[in-house]
KETIBA-122032 format. One record per residue: residue number from 1; residue in three letters; x, y, z of N, C-alpha, C in turn. Coordinates in steps of 0.001 Angstrom, whole numbers. Layout:
# residues N
NODE   num   residu        nX        nY        nZ       caX       caY       caZ        cX        cY        cZ
NODE   NUM      ALA         X         Y         Z         X         Y         Z         X         Y         Z
...
# end
This chain:
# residues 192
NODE   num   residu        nX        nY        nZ       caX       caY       caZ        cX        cY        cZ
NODE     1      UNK    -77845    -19577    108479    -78436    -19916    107224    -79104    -18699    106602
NODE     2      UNK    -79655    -17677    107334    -79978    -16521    107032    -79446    -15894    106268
NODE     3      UNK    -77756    -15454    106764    -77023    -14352    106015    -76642    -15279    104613
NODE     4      UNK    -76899    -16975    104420    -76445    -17303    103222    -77269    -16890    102258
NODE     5      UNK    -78765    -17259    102521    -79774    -16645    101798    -80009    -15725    101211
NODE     6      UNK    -79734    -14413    102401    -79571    -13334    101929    -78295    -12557    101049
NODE     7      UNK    -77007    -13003    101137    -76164    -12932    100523    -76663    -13894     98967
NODE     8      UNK    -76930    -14536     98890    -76993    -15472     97644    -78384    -14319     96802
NODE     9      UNK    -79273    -14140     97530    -80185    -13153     96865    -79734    -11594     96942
NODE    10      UNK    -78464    -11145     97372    -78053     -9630     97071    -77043    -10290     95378
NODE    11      UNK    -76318    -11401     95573    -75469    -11306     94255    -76397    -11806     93230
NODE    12      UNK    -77509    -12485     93201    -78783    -12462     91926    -79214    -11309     91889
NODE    13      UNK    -79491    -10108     92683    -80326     -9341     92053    -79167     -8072     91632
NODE    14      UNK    -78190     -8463     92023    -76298     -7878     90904    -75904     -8396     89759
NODE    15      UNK    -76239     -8873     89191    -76537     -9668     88237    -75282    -10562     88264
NODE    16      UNK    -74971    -10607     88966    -73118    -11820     89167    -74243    -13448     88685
NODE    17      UNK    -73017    -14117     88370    -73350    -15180     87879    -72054    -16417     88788
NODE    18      UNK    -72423    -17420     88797    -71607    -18550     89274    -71546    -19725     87848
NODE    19      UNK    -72011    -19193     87193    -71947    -20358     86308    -71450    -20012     84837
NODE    20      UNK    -71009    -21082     83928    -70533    -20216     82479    -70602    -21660     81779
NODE    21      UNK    -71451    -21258     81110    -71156    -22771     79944    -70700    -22195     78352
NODE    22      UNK    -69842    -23986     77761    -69184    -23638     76670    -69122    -24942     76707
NODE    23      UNK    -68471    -24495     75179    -68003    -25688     74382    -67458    -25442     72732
NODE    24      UNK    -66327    -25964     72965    -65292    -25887     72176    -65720    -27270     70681
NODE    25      UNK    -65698    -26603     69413    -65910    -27382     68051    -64616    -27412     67932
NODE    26      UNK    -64118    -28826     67197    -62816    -28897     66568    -62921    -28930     64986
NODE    27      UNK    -61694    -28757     64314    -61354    -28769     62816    -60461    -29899     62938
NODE    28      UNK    -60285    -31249     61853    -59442    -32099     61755    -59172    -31119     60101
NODE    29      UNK    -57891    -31544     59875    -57907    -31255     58667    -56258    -31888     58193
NODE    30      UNK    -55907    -31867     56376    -54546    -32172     55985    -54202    -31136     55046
NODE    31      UNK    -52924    -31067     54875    -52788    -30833     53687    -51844    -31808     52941
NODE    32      UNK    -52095    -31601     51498    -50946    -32484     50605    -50773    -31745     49345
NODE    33      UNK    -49421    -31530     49196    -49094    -30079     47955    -48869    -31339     46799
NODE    34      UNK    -48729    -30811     45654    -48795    -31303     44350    -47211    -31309     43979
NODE    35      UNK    -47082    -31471     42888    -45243    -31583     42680    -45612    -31001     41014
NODE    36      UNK    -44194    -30768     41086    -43159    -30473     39609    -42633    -31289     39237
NODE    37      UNK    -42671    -31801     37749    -41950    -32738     37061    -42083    -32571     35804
NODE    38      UNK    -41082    -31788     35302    -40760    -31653     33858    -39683    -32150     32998
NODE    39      UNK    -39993    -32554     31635    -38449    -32798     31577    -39101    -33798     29994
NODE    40      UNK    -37786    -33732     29202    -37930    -34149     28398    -38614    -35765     28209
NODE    41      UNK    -39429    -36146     26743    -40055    -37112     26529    -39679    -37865     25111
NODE    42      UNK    -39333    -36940     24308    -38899    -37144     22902    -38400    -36356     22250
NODE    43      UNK    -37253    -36839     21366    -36228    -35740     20451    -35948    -36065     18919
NODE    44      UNK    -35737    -34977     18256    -35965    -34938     16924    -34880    -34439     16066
NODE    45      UNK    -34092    -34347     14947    -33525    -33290     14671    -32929    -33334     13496
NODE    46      UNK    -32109    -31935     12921    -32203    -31891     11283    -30978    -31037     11505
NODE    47      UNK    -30573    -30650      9870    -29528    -29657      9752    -30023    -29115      8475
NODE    48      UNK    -29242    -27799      8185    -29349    -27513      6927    -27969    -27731      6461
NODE    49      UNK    -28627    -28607      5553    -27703    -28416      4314    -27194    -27753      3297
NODE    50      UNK    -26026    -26527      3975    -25676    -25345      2961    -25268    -25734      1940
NODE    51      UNK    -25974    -25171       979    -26219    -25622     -1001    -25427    -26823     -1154
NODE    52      UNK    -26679    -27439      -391    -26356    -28800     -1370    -24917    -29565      -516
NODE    53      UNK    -24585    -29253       604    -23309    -30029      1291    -23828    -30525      2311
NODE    54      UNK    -23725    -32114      3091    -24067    -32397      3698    -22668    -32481      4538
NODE    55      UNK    -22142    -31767      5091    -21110    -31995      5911    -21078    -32048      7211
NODE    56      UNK    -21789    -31155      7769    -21879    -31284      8859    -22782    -32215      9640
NODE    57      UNK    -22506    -32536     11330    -23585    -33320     11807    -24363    -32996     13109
NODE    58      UNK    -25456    -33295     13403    -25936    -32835     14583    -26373    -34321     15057
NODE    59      UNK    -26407    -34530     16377    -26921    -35806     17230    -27304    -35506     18285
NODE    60      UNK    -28678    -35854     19021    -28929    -35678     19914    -30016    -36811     20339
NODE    61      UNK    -29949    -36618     22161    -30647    -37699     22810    -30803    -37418     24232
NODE    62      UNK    -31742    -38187     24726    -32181    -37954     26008    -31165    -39085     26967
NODE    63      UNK    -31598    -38493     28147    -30262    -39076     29087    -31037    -38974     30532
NODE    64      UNK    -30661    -39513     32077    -31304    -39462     33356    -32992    -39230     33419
NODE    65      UNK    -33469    -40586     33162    -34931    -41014     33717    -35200    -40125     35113
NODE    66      UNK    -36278    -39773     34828    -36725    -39198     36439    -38054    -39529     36755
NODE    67      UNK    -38851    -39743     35524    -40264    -40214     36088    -40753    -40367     35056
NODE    68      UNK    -42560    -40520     34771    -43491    -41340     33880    -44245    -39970     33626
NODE    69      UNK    -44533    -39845     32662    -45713    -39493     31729    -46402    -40140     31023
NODE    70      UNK    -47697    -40431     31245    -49085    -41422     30573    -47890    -42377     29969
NODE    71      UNK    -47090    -43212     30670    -46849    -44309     29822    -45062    -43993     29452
NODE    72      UNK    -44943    -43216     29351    -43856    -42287     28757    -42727    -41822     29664
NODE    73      UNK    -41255    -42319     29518    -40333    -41706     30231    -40507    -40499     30637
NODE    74      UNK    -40094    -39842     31266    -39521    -38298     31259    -37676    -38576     31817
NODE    75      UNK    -37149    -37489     30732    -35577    -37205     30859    -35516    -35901     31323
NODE    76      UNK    -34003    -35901     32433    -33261    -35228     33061    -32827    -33650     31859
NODE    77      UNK    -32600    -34890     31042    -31005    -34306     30348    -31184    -34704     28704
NODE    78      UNK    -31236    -33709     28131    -31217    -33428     26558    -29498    -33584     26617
NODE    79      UNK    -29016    -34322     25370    -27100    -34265     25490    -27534    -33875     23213
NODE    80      UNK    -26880    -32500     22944    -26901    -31774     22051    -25531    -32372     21584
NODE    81      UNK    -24689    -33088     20318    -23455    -33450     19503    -23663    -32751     18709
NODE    82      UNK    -22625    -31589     18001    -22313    -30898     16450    -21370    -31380     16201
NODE    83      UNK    -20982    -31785     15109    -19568    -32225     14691    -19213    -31898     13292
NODE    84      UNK    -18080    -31546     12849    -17660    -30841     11615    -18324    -29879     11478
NODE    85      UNK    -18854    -29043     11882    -19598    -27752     11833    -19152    -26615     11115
NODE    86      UNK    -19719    -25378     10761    -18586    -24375     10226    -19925    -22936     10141
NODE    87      UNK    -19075    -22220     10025    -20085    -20952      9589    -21228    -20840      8981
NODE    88      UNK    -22548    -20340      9722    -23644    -20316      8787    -24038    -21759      9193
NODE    89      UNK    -23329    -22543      9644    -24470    -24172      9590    -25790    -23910     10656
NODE    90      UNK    -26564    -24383     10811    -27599    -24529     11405    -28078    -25991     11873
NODE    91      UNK    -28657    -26071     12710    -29476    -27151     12863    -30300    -27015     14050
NODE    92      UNK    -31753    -28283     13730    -33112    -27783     14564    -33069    -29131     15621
NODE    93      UNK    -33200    -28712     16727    -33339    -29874     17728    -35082    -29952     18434
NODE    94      UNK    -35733    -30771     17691    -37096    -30707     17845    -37523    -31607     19132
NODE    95      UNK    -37940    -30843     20303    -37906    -31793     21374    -39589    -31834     22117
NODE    96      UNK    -39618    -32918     22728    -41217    -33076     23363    -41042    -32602     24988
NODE    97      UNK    -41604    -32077     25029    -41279    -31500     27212    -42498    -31857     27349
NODE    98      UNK    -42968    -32366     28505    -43651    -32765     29247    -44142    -32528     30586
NODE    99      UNK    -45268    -32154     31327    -45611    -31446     32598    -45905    -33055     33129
NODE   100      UNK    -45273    -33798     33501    -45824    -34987     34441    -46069    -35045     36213
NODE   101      UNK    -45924    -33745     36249    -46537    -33188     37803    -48024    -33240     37625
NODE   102      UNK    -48682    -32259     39082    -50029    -32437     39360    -50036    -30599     39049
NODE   103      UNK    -48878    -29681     39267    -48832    -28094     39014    -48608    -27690     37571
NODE   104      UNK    -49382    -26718     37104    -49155    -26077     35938    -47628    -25261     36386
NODE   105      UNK    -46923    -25411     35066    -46034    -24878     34530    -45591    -23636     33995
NODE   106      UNK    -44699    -22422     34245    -44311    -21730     33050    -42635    -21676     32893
NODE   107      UNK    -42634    -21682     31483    -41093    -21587     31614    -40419    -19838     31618
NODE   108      UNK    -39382    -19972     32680    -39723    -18721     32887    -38129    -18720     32614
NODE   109      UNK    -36970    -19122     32120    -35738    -19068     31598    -34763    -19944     30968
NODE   110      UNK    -34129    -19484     30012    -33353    -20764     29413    -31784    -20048     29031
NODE   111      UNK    -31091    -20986     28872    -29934    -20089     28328    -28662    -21362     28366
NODE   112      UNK    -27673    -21490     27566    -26522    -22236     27453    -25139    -21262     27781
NODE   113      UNK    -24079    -21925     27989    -23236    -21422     29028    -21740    -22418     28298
NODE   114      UNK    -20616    -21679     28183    -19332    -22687     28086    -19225    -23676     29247
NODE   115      UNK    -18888    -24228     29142    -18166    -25573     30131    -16630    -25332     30282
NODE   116      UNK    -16385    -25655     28544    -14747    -25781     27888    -14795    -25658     27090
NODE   117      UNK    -13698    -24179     26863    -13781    -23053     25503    -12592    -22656     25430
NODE   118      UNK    -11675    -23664     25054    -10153    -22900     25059    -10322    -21953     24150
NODE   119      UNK    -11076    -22346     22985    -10503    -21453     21323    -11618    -20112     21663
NODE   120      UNK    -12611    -19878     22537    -13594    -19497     22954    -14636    -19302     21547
NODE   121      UNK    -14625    -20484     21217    -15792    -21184     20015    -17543    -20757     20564
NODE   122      UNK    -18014    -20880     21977    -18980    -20736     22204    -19482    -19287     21789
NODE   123      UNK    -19016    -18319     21513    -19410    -17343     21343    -20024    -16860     19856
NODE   124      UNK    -19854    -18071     18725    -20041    -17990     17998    -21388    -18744     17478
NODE   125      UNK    -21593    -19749     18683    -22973    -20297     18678    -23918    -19671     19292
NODE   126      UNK    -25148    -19560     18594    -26102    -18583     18640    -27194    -19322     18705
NODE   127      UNK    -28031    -19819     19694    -29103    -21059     19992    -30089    -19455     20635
NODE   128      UNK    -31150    -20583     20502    -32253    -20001     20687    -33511    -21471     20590
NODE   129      UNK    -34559    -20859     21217    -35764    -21692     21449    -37154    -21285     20952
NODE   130      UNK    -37511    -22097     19882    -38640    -21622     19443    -40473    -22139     19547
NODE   131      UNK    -41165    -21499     20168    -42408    -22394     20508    -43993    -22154     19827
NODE   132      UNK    -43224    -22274     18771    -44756    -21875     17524    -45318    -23378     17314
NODE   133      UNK    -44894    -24421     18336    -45660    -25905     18182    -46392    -25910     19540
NODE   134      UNK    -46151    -24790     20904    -46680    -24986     21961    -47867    -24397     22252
NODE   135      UNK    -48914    -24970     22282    -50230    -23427     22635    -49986    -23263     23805
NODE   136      UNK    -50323    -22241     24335    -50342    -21596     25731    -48914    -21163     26286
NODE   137      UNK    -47998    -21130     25398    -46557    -20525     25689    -46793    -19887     27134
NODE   138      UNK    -46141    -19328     27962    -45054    -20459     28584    -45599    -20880     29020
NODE   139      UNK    -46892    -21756     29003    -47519    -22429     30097    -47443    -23627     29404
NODE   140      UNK    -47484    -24825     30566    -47569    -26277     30439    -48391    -27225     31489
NODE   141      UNK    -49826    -27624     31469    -50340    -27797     32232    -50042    -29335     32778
NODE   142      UNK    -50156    -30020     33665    -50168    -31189     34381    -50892    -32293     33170
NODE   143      UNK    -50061    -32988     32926    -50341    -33860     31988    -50777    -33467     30599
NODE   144      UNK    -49769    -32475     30478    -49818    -32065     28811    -48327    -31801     28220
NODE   145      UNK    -48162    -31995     26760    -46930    -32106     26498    -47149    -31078     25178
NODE   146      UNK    -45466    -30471     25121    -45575    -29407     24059    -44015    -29900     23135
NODE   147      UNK    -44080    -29006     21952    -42984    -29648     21058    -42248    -27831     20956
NODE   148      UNK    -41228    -28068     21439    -40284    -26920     21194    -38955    -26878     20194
NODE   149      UNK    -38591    -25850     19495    -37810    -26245     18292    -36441    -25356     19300
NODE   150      UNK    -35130    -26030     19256    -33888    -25627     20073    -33166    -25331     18667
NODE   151      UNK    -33138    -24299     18082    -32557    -23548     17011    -30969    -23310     17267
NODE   152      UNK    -30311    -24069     16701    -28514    -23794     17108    -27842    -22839     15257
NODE   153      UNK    -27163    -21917     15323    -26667    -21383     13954    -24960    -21002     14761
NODE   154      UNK    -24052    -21473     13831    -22956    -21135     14158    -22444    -19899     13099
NODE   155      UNK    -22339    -18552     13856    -21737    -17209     13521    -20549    -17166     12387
NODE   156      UNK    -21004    -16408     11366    -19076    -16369     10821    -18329    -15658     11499
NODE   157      UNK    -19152    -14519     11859    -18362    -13278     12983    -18658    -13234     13948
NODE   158      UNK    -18199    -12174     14967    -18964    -11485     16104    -17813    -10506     16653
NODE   159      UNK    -18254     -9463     17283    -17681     -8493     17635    -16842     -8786     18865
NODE   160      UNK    -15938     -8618     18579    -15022     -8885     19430    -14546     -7060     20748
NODE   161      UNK    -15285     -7033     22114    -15071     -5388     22554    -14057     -4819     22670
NODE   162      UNK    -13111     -6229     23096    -11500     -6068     23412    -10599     -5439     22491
NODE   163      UNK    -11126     -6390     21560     -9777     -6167     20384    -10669     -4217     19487
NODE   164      UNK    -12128     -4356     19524    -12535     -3630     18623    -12758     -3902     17041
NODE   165      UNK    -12618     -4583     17046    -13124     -5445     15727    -13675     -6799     15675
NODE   166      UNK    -14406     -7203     14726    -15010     -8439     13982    -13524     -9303     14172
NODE   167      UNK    -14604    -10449     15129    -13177    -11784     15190    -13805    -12717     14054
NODE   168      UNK    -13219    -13544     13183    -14235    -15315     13004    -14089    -16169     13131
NODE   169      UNK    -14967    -17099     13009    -15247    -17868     14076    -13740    -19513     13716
NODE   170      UNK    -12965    -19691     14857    -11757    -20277     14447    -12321    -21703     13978
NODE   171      UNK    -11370    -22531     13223    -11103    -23174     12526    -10658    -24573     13351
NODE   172      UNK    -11129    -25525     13643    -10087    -26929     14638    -10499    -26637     15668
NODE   173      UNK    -11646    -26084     15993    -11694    -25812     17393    -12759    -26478     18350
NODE   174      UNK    -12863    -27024     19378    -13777    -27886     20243    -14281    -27159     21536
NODE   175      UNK    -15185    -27186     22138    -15746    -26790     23219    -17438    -27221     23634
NODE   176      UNK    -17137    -27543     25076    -18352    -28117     25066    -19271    -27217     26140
NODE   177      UNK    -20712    -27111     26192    -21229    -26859     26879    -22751    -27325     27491
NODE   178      UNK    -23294    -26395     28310    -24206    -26941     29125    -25193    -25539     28750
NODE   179      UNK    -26682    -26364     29536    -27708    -25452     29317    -29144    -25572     30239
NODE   180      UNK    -30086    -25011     30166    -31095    -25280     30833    -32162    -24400     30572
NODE   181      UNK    -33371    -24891     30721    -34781    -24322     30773    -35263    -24372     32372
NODE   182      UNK    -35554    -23354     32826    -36319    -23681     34137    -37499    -23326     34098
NODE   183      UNK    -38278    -24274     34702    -39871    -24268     34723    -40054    -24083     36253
NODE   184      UNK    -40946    -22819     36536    -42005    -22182     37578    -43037    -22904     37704
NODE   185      UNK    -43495    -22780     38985    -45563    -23087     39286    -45581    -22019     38556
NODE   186      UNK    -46943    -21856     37950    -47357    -21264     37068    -47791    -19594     37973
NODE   187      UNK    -48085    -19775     39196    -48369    -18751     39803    -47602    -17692     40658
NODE   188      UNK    -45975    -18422     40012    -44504    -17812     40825    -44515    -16770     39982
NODE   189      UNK    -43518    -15069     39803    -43339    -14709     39707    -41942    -14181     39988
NODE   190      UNK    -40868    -14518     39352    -39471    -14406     39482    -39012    -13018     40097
NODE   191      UNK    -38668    -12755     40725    -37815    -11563     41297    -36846    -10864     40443
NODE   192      UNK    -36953     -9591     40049    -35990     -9272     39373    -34150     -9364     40345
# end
């Protein structure tokens, strides 16, 4: 019993220890991410009438439900009709977009594309998007809606690289196409 004693009082005055206390805190925690949902709500639209001719026509409408805004559809799919059209016509497709997600928005590209272009007619349509009705261009915050003007003008000409000269724009001719706006979280930054 001696040498325990004495062994137990050489490793106290070594400063060795036999003992170690602890204790471990936990974190519970979740996460839950927000969503994207944009997409059309309401559509509008006009033509000009070159001096005084009402010939031509424009029609347009929304198409594939995807979800609710305060009350309010949201659409997939804008579907753009020109018919009898001709050089110089114009017309304004006045549309409502809508952020019915919980993430702010920017639109960060748009652009239309042939489908079917035998006469290759698309090249003579010249669209563009205009947002002097949206404040905060390109931004669209979570439960806010903006009015964008989809500007369509059909070309008399355009340069043709192949041939080297001014083609115009043919006569009887049909082609249809497609298009899109894509909307970012507001805090993405596209890759060149």
């Amino acid at each position: 019993m001696g040498m325990f004693a004495a062994l137990i009082l050489a490793l106290g005055m070594s400063g060795l220890a036999y003992a170690h206390w602890s204790q471990t805190i936990l974190i519970d925690g979740s996460v839950e991410t927000g969503t994207v949902c944009v997409g059309w709500v309401d559509v509008d639209y006009e033509d000009d009438e070159y001096l005084g001719k009402d010939v031509g026509e424009v029609d347009a409408w929304l198409e594939d439900e995807k979800g609710e805004h305060n009350g309010d559809l949201i659409y997939e799919t804008l579907v753009i009709e020109l018919n009898n059209v001709y050089p110089s016509y114009e017309a304004y497709i006045y549309v409502e977009i809508a952020n019915g997600g919980t993430i702010p928005v920017n639109l960060n590209d748009c652009d239309i594309y042939p489908v079917s272009d035998p006469n290759d007619l698309i090249r003579f349509v010249d669209c563009w998007v205009e947002e002097e009705y949206w404040p905060g261009f390109p931004q669209l915050d979570p439960c806010e809606t903006a009015w964008a003007v989809i500007g369509i003008h059909i070309l008399q000409e355009v340069w043709d690289e192949g041939l080297g000269e001014w083609v115009t724009c043919p006569e009887d001719a049909t082609a249809t196409f497609a298009g899109y706006l894509t909307f970012d979280q507001w805090n993405y930054t596209p890759t060149p």
